[in-house]
N, C-alpha and C positions, 0 to 999 in steps of 0.2 A: 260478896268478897271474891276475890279472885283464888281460881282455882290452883291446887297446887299439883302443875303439870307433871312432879315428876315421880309424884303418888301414884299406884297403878287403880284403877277401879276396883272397886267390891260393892255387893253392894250391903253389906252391913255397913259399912262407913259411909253412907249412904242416906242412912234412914232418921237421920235428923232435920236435914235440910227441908224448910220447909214448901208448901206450892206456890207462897207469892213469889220463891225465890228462883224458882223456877221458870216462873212465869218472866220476871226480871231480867232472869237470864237467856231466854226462849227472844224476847221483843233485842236485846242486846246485841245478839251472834245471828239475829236472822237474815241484815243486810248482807255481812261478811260472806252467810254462807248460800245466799241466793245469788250473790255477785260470782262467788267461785262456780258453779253449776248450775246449768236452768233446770235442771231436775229438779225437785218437790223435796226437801226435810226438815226433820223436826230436831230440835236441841233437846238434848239429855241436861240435868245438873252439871255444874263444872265443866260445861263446854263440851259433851258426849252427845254423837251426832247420829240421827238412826235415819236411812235413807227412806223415803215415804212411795217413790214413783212408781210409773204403772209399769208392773214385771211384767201385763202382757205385751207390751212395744218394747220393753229394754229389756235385754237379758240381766240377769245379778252381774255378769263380767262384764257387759258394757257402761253398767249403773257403776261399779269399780273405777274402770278406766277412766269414766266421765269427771269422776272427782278427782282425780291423781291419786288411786289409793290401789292397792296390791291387789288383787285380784284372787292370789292363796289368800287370803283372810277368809274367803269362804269354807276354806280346808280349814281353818283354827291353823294358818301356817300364815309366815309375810309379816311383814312390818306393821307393825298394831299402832303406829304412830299418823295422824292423819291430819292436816290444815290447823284443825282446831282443838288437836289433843288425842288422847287416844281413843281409838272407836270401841263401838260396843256395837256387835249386831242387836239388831231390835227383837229378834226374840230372846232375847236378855234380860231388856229391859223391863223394871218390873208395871204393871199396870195400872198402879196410882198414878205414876209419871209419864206414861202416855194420854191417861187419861185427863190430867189435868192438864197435860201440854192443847191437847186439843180443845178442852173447851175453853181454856184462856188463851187460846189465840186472837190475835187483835184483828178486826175487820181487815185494815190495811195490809196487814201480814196476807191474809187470805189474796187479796186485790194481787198482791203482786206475786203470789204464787199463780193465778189464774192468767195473770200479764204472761209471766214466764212457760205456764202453757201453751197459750198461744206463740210465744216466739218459737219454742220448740216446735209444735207444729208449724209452722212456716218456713222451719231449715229442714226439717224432713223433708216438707213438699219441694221446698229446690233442691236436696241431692237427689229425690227420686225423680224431678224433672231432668237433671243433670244427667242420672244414670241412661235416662232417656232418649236424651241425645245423643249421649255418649252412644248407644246401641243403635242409634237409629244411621247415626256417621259409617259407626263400624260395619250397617250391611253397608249402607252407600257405597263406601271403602270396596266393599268384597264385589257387589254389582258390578260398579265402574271397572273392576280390574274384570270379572266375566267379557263386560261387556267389549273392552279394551283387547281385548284375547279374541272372539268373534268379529270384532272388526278388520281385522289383521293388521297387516302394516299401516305404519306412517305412510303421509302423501311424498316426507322427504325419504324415508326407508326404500317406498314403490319405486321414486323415479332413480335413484342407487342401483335398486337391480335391475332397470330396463338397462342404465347408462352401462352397468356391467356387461351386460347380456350383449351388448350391440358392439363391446372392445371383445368379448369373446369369439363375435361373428368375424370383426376384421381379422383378429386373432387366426382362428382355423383356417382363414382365409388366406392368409398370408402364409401360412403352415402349406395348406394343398397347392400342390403345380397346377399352374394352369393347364386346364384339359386339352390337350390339341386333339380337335375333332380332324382339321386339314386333311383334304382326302378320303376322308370318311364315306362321303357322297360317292366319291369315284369307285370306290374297292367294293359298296355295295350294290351300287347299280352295272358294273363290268358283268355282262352275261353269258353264261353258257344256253342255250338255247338250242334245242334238238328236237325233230321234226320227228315225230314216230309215225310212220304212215303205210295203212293198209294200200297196198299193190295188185289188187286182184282186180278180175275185171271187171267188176263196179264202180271200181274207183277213179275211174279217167278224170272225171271233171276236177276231184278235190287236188290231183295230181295237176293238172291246167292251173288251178286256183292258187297253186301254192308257187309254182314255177313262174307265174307274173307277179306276183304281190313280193316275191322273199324280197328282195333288191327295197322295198316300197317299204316294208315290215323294219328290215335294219335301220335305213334311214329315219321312218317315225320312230325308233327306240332311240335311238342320237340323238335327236331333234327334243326330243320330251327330258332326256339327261342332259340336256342343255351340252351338247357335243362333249362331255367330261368322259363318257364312257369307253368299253373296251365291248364290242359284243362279237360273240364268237356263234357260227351256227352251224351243226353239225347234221346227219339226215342218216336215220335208217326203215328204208323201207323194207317190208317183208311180206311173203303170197303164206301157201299153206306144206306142209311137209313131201307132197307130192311136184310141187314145183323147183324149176335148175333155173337161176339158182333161187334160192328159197330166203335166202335175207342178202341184203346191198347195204352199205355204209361207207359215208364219207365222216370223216374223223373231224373234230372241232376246226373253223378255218375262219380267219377275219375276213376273205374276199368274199364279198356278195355272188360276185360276176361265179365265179368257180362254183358258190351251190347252185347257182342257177343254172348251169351248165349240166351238173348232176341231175338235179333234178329232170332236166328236157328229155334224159339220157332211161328215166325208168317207164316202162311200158307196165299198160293195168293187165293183166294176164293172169290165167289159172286159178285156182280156189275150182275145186273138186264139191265139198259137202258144205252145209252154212258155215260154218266157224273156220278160222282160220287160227296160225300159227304166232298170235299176237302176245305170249310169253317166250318164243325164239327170241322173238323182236326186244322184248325188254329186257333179257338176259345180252343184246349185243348193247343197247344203249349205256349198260351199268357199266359195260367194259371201254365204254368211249373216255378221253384223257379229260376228265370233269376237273377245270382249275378253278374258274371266276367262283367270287361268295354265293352269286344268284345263280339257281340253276333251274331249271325249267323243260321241262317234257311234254310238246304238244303233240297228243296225238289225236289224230283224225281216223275212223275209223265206221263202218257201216257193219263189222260182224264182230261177234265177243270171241272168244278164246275156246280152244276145245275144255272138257270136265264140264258135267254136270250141275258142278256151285257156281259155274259161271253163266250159265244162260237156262234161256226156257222153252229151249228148240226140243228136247226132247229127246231116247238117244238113238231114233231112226234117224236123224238129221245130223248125227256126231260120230261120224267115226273110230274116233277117241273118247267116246263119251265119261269112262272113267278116269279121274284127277289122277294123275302121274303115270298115264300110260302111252302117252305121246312116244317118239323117236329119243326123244332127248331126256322122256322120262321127269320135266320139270312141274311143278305145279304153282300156282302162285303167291304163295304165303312167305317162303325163304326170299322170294323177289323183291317184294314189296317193303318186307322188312329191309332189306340189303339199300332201294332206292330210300328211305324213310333216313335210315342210318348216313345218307350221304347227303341227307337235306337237299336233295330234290323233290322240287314243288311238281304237282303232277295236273293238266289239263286235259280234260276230254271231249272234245269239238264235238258234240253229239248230231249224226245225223239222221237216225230212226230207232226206235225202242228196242231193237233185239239187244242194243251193249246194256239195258236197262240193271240188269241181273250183274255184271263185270262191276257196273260203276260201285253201284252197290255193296258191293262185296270188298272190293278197294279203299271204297270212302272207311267203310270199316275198322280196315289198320289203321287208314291216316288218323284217326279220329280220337284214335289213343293215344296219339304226341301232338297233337296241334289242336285248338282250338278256334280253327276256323275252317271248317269240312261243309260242303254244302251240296247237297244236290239238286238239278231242277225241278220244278215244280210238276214237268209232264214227267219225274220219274217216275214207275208205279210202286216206287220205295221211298219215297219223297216222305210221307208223314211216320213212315219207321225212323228214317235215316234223322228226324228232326228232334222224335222222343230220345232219341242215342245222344243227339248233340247239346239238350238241355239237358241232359243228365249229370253230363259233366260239367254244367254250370251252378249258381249258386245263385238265387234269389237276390241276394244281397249286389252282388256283381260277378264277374265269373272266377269260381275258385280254383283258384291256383293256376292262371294261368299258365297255358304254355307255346312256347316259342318253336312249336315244331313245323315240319314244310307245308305249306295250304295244300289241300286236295278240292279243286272242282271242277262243275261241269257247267256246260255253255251250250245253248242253241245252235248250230250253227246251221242246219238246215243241208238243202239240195242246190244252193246257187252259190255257195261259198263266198258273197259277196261281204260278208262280215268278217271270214276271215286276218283279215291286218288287223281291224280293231282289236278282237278277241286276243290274239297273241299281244299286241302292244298289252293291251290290259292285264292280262298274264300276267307280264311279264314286269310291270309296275307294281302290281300288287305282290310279288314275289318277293323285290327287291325290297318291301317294304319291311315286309315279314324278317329276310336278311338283318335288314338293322337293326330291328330290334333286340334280334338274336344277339348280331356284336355288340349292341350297345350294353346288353346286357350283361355279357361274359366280359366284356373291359370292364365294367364297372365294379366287377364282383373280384377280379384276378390283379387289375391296376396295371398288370403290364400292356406295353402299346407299343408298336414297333413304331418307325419313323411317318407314317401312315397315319397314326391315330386306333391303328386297330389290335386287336392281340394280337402278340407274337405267335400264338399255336391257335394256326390258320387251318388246321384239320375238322371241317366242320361238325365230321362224328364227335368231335371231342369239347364243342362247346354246346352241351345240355344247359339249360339255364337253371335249375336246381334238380339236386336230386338227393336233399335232404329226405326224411321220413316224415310222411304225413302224422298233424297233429290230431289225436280220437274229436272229430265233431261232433257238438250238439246236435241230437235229434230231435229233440222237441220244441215246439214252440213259445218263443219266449211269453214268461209269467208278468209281465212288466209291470201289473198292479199289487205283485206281492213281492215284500219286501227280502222275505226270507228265503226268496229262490235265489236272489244275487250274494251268493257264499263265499264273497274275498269283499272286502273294504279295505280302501287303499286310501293314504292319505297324503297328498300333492299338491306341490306346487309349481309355479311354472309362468308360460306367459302365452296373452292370446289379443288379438287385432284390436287397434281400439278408435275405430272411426265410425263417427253415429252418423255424423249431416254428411253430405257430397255437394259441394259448391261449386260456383265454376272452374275452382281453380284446383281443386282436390285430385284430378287427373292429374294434371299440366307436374304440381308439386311433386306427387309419386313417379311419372318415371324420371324428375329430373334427377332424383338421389333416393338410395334407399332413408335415409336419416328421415325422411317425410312420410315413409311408412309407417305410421305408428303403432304402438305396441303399449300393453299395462300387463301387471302382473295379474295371477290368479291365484289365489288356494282354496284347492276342493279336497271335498270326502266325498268316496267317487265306489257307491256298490255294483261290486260286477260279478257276472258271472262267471266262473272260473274256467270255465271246457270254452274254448272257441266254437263260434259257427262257419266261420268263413277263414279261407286260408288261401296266400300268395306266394309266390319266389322265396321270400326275405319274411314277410309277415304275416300277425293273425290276428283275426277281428274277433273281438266278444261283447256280447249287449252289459249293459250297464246302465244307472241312474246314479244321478247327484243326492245329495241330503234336501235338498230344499226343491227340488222341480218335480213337476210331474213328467218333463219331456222326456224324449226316450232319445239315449247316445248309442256308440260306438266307443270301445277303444282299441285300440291297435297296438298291438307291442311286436319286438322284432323277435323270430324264431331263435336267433343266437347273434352275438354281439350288437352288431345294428349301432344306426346313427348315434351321434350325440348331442345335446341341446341345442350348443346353436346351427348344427344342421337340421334339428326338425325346424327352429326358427326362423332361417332362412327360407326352407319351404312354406311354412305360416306365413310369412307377409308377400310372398311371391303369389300365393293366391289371393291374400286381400288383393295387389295388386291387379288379378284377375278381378273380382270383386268390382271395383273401380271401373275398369273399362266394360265390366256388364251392364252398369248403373247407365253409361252414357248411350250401350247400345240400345238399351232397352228403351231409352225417351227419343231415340232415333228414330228405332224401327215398327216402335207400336206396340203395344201390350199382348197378340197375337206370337210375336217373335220374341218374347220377351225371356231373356235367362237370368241366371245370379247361379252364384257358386256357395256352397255354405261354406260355414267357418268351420278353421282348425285350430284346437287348441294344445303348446307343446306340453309339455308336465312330464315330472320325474318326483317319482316317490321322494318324501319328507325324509332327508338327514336323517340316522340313527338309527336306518334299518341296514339288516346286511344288503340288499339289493339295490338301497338308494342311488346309486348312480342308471338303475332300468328307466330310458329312458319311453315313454308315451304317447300316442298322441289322440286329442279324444275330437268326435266330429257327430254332429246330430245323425241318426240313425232317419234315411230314406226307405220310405216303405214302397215296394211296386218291385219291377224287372229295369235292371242295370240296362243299358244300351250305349255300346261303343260309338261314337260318331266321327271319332278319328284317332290318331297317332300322332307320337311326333316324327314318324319317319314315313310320313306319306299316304297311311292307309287312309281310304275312305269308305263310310258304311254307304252301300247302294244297295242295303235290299231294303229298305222304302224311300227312293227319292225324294218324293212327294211329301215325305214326312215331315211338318213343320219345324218340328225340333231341330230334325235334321238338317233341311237347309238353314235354319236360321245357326246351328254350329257350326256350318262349311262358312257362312257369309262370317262369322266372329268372331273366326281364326284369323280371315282376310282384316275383317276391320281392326282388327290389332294391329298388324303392320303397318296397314296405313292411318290410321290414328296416331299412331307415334312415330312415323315418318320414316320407317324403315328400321327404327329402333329396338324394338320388340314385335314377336309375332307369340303368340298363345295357341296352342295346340293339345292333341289330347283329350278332348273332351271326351265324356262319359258323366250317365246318370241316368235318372230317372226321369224322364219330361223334361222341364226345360229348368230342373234341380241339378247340377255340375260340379267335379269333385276330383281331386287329384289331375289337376291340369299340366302342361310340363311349359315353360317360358322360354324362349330361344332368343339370345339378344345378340345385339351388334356388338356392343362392348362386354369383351372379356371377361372383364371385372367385377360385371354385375351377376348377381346369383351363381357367383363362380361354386357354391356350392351345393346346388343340386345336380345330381346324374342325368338329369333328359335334358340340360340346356345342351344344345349341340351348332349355337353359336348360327352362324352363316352358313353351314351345313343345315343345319334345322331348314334355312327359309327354302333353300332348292328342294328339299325333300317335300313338301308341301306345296308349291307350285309345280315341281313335276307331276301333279295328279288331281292339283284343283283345278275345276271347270269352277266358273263364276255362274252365279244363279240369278235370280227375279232380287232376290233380299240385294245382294250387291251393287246391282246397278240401280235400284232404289238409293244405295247410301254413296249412290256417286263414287265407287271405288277406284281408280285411277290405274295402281298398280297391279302388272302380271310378271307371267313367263318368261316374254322377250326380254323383260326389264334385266332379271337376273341373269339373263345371260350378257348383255351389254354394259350392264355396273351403271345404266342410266334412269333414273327413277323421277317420274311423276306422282307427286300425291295431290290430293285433295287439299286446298288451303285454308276455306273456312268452315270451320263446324259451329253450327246455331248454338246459339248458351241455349242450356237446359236448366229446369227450373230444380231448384232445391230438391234431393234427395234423399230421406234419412235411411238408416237402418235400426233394426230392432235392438233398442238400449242393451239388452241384454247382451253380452259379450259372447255368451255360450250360445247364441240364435244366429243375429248379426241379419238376419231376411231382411231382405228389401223390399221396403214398406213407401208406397207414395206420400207425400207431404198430408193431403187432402184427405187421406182417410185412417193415417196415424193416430192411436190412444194414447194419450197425455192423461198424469195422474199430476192432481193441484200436491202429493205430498211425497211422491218419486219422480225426479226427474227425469226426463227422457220421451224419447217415442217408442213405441210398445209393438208387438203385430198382435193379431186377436187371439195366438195361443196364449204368449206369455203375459198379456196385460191384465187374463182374472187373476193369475196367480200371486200379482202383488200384495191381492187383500186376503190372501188363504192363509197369512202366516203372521199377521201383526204381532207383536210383542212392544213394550212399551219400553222406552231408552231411557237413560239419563242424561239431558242437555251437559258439556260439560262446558258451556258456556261461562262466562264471569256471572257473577249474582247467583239470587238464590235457586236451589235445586228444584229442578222442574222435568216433568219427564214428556216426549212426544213419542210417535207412533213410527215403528221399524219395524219392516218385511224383513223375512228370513229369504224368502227368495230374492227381494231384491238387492240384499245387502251378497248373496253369492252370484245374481245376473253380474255383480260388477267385481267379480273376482274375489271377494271377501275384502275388499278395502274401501270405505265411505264416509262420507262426515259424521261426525257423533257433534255435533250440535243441532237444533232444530231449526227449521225451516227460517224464522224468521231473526236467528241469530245466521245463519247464511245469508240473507240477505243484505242485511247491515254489513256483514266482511267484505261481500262484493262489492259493494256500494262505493269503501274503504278501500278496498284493493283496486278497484273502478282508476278511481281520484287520483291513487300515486302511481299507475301504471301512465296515464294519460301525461303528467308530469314528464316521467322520465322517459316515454316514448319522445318527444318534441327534444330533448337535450340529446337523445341518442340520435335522432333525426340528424341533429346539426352535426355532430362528430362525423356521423357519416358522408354526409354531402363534402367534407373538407377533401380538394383534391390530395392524392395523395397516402388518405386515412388505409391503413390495412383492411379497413373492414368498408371502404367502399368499394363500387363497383367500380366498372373502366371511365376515365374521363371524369371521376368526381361526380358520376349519378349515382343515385339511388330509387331502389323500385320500392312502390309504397303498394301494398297488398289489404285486403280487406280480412285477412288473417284476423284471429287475437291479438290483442294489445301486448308488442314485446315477443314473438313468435317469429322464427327463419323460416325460411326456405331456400331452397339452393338448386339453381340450373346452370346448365351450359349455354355459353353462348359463343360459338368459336373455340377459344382457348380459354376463354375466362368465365371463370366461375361467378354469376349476379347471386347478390344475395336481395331477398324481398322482403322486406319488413312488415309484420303487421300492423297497422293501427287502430285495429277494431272498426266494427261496422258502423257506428255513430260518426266516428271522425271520418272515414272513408267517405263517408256519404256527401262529408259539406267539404271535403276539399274542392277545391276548383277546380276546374277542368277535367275530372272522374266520369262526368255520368256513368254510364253504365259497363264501362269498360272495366276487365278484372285485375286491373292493373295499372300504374301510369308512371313514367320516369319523371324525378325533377330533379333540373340543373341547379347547381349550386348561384 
């Protein structure tokens, strides 16, 4: 009978009922209440339901939930009403009635609770698979976003900040005046020139030598400044304290004829004891009316000076033998500084060892404001005087330079036959030093009179720094341990991005900077915080990236200093260097062979207070730094013979003429035929308007006033010289042999140039390698997530070479790269042939003059941009397959077709 639901349970009222009817009622409610829950229970009389399942997988509260039942019924609290009537927990119920529930349970009944088992198990097993995935998503989820973060930017993000980077370059550009160098040449090479000349009577012949040659000396000093100059030449000869008169001087004068005159007019007489009164003499010289920038004191002389610190006679042979006891009471020290202070350059025509002890002594003070004091090699102070001169240099390159007046000395012997060269030489390498000086102090001060040069022409007053030196490193760097480099810095930035050199990679770069190219970078970059090495404006300190073993540089500026896109424009002004090293070198032979390293710009990450310091990092050369030239004329001649060397004189020249009078490249300095901080001198204004050493058409006369052409030049068929620039008419060279493919080392932070032929190629980093950085790809594998379409599969990623390439690279695997290509391939080639036709339309803005178009073996979809006259060709790429089968190509790196 049916129960009466709204009776409450007991179980006295209870105990009638008998087991069949339980049983009745157990086979009755069993569908109902196996269909409400796949959990396991057993029926009470009167529809009272006691749960059976296994508490140890279900909690009581989940076994609750499962049924739709209260959950407080476990407390004796909750709604006691359930599906089937009111419940009874089972330890309630009394144990006839479970007893008899279970053994008359029906087989079937059993069947389909053991059915219901199994379904249960089987939605466990899929939510615990579910939960599985769900976990296995959630790292994916978290990887990919790591891995997304280590990758850096997008390839559309990267080409965003170059396209910025190069509106910021026109930007500053358009900001700074154009530098007028104009005249520059002229106000440094205009000389004062002044003959200091022993008078006594040993000196007759160099007195003969000097009175035929002067006239011969001015005109080689014109002739080599391309007649732009002013030269002034003044003369004071002087005997010794006993002699009337005892010093003679003619005051600065442009007419040759008139020193010559003078000069006919001094007689060699007198001189009493060895030494002579050769501080009178420099005390009348400092009082002569010194105007021009270049200033220059040759003196000729066979006896040193009276004192003791000056010579090695001894003081029977000195009758003044102690310092400041002369007539006039002078000694050399207040002099020298006095001459020093007025940046006059000082020459000593040496013609036998008694001045040995003078030069000596001299080089001394010069040596503490300039950094180019030499003495000859037959001085018998020659290996003192060279320990004093690397002292104040720095392994790395020379620290902190300085722009003070050259002190040296010169053979000249007993027949004075060398004389004119000597002084010419002088007197060029004086001027050189000169411009440096101004170029220096204008570029630091900005003002320029109508000249090009500072307004405050007092040359005591243009020091080139006189900041306070930064405490340097003393020890030498730790590079294998990680925790000697005590600052991490974390930056971005941008740095060169050209791997192959084709034939046409040249010809593209100097037609437009826009062919320069350039990619982003961001590094974590541990350095060490004390500099080792220090300049005018900046300081070097060693440093390592997070993923290389290589060893850098960084440089930062003492105070203010550049800004981005002026380190950036300097960064691709040397790739540009870079480029025309690549052609000299398949030129000249692997003997003569250069390359310049890479520079990379960076400025600390946003959201530090210092983020706008700007940096610039460059591989760190191991060996001794060596000057091989200037941009204002100087040349290294103490090892001619030095292959380095001539092959830097012949690759200044083949710049100029390589680009046709365009550019000339100068400056060089490094370590063997390793090159770095070069300065670019161009024909157009425009170009690298912001770096400080371009000095334009000034640059080119400064460097032909003082190149001689060597073996390496007339090997590359050099064409142009001297005469050229002084007549405005110019022969170059018209055809250069193609050269065969070039790469450089993939790596962005290397960039060495590597021959095709013996480049390392990795089947799963692209690129060409050199033999430093190509083990380092496999020293850092880590496994990626494809993020390809389909299912999740992971390939093999370098840590180094995901930072050789600035920290931005595909995150798919190799062989889902190839299919895009393939794809990218197909609709570039498409829409290359449609832009083709637009182009060729006479007319179109985007053709060239007449309705041609130049067809380039570029990239598919790729410019270029030259000059031709007034009009600007643009050259399209079509990639190397289609270049190859157009018609009429063979081998040429270019071809026009008419519409």
């Amino acid at each position: 009978m049916a129960p009466d639901r709204s009776t409450p349970f007991s179980p006295e009222a209870s105990s009638s009922i008998s087991p069949d009817e339980i049983q009745s009622e157990a086979a009755t409610t069993s569908s109902s209440t196996l269909s409400h829950n796949p959990s396991t229970s057993s029926t009470t009389p009167l529809g009272h339901r006691t749960t059976t399942g296994d508490s140890s997988e279900l909690s009581p509260e989940e076994l609750c939930r499962s049924l739709n039942l209260d959950p407080e019924l476990l407390n004796g609290k909750g709604d006691t009403d359930g599906p089937l009537g009111p419940i009874m927990p089972m330890s309630k119920v009394p144990e006839s009635w479970a007893s008899a529930s279970t053994l008359n349970t029906s087989s079937g009944t059993r069947e389909k609770l053991n059915q219901v088992e199994l379904e249960r198990d089987e939605l466990r097993a899929k939510a615990s698979e579910r939960r599985r995935i769900t976990e296995e998503q959630r790292a994916i989820a978290e990887r990919l976003k790591r891995e997304s973060g280590a990758a850096g930017l997008s390839a559309t993000e990267a080409k965003l900040r170059v396209l910025q980077m190069k509106h910021d370059i026109r930007a500053a550009g358009a900001m700074t005046p154009r530098r007028s160098t104009v005249g520059l040449f002229k106000a440094v090479c205009s000389t004062d020139l002044l003959f200091l000349i022993d008078t006594t009577g040993s000196m007759a012949a160099s007195i003969h030598a000097a009175k035929e040659q002067v006239k011969s000396i001015v005109n080689d000093i014109q002739i080599g400044f391309f007649n732009e100059t002013e030269v002034r030449i003044a003369v004071v000869a002087y005997k010794d304290h006993s002699d009337k008169p005892n010093i003679q001087f003619l005051d600065f004068t442009p007419n040759a004829d008139r020193v010559k005159l003078f000069i006919s007019g001094l007689g060699a007489t007198g001189g009493l004891d060895a030494p002579e009164d050769v501080l009178g003499g420099i005390r009348q010289a400092l009082n002569a009316s010194w105007q021009q920038q270049t200033r220059c004191i040759i003196h000729i002389a066979d006896a040193p000076p009276h004192g003791n610190t000056l010579h090695n006679l001894g003081a029977t042979a000195d009758d003044y033998s102690t310092p400041g006891s002369e007539p006039h009471g002078l000694t050399h020290g207040p002099l020298l500084k006095q001459m020093i202070d007025l940046k006059i350059n000082y020459a000593l025509l040496r013609i036998n060892g008694t001045t040995d002890r003078m030069a000596f002594t001299f080089f001394q003070e010069y040596v503490q404001g300039s950094s180019d004091c030499k003495l000859l090699k037959s001085n018998i102070y020659y290996s003192q005087a060279c320990d004093i001169a690397a002292s104040s240099r720095g392994s790395y390159r020379n620290s902190k330079q300085k722009a003070g007046p050259l002190f040296q000395e010169f053979e000249l012997g007993t027949t004075f036959s060398a004389l004119r060269h000597l002084v010419v030489k002088v007197v060029t390498t004086s001027a050189s030093r000169t411009a440096v000086r101004l170029s220096a102090s204008g570029s630091r001060t900005g003002k320029t009179n109508k000249m090009g040069i500072t307004k405050n022409l007092k040359a005591i007053e243009e020091d080139e720094d006189d900041a306070e030196d930064s405490q340097m490193e003393t020890i030498a760097p730790l590079w294998d341990t990680r925790s000697w480099f005590n600052e991490t810095l974390k930056v971005e930035g941008f740095s060169p991005d050209i791997e192959v050199h084709g034939a046409s990679t040249l010809e593209d770069m100097m037609a437009h900077d826009d062919n320069i190219m350039m990619g982003i970078t961001e590094l974590t970059l541990y350095k060490r915080s004390r500099p080792f090495a220090q300049g005018a404006m900046r300081i070097a300190a060693y440093a390592r990236t997070a993923a290389s073993a290589n060893r850098f540089v960084v440089k930062s500026f003492k105070r203010g200093g550049k800004r981005l896109p002026h380190l950036a424009e300097d960064m691709r002004g040397q790739a540009l260097c870079k480029a025309f090293a690549l052609e000299f070198s398949a030129l000249s032979g692997e003997e003569h062979s250069l390359d310049f390293i890479v520079t990379t710009c960076l400025k600390r990450k946003s959201g530090k207070a210092s983020s706008d310091e700007c940096l610039s990092l460059e591989p760190f050369i191991e060996g001794t730094y060596v000057k091989y030239n200037n941009n204002c004329g100087y040349v290294n001649e103490d090892d001619p013979q030095d292959m380095f060397n001539r092959a830097a004189q012949a690759f200044s020249h083949f710049t100029f003429e390589r680009s046709k009078g365009q550019f000339l490249v100068s400056d060089l300095q490094g370590v063997g035929k390793l090159l770095t901080d070069p300065a670019i001198h161009t024909l157009d204004p425009d170009r690298f308007k912001l770096a400080d050493t371009n000095l334009g058409k000034e640059g080119f006369k400064f460097f032909f006033s003082t190149h001689v052409c060597n073996a390496l030049c007339h090997k590359l068929g050099l064409k142009s010289n001297a005469s050229m620039i002084m007549s405005s008419k110019y022969e170059f060279r018209d055809n250069w042999p193609s050269m065969d493919e070039t790469v450089c080392c993939a790596n962005k932070l290397c960039g060495k140039i590597v021959h095709l032929a013996s480049a390392k190629k990795s089947d799963q980093f692209p690129g060409y390698w050199c033999d430093t950085c190509f083990p380092q790809l496999s020293s850092s594998i880590q496994k990626w997530i494809c993020v390809a379409p389909g299912p999740h599969h992971e390939f093999d990623m370098s840590e180094f070479f995901l930072e050789s390439q600035g920290g931005s690279t595909q995150r798919r695997c190799p062989e889902h790269r190839e299919k895009e290509v393939s794809i990218t391939r197909t609709a570039k080639v498409s829409e290359f042939f449609a832009d083709l036709q637009t182009r060729s339309t006479p007319g179109s803005p985007a053709s060239s003059k007449k309705g041609e178009i130049v067809v380039s073996k570029a990239p598919i979809g790729s410019e270029t941009y030259r000059k031709d006259g007034s009009e600007t060709v643009v050259s399209v790429g079509c990639g190397s397959n289609i270049w190859a089968r157009l018609k009429g190509l063979g081998k040429r790196k270019s071809t026009v077709f008419k519409k």
